[in-house]
Phi, psi and omega in degrees: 000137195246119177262138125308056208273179173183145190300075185306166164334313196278319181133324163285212201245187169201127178271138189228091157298127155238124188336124160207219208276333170332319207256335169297293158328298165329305196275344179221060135069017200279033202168107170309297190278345178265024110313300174301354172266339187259344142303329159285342174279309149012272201294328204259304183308000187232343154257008161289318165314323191276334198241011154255162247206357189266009171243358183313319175309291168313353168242003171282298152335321182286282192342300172318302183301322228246284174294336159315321179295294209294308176331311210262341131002269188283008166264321176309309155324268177349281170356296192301303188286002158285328217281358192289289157322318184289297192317304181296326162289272169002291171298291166346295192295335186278298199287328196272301189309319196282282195336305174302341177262353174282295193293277211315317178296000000 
């Protein structure tokens, strides 16, 4: 297994795995130490993992967007049966206007 390190943000190290003949080995027993290496590579890729931060805006951002749709739904929904009723008045009153103004002529 071929590592890659380089230097985060933060100041610590980022372990960059690449698949190579290591891991194959590692995995069908070929090695006490290329097992404890690759365990060890494990455990810094499943704690980098755990402590990187970089898609967190983006799902903070969906989430939002996401209670914004269903807010503005369910106000539409709500709306809808007032904005339903005024029309149905509206029209009443428009039909009552004409019919008097239809009689008066």
């Amino acid at each position: 297994m071929r590592v890659g390190i380089r230097q985060a943000p933060g100041g610590t190290p980022e372990v960059r795995r690449k698949a190579g003949p290591l891991v194959a080995s590692a995995r069908a027993g070929g090695g006490v130490i290329a097992e404890r290496i690759f365990v060890q590579l494990e455990m810094s890729f499943w704690k980098s993992f755990w402590h990187n931060q970089s898609g967190q805006d983006m799902v903070e951002y969906s989430l939002l967007l996401a209670f914004v749709c269903l807010a503005s739904a369910a106000l539409f929904i709500g709306v809808g049966r007032n904005v339903a009723a005024i029309w149905g008045y509206t029209s009443t009153s428009m039909q009552q206007a004409y019919c008097a103004a239809s009689a008066s002529s």
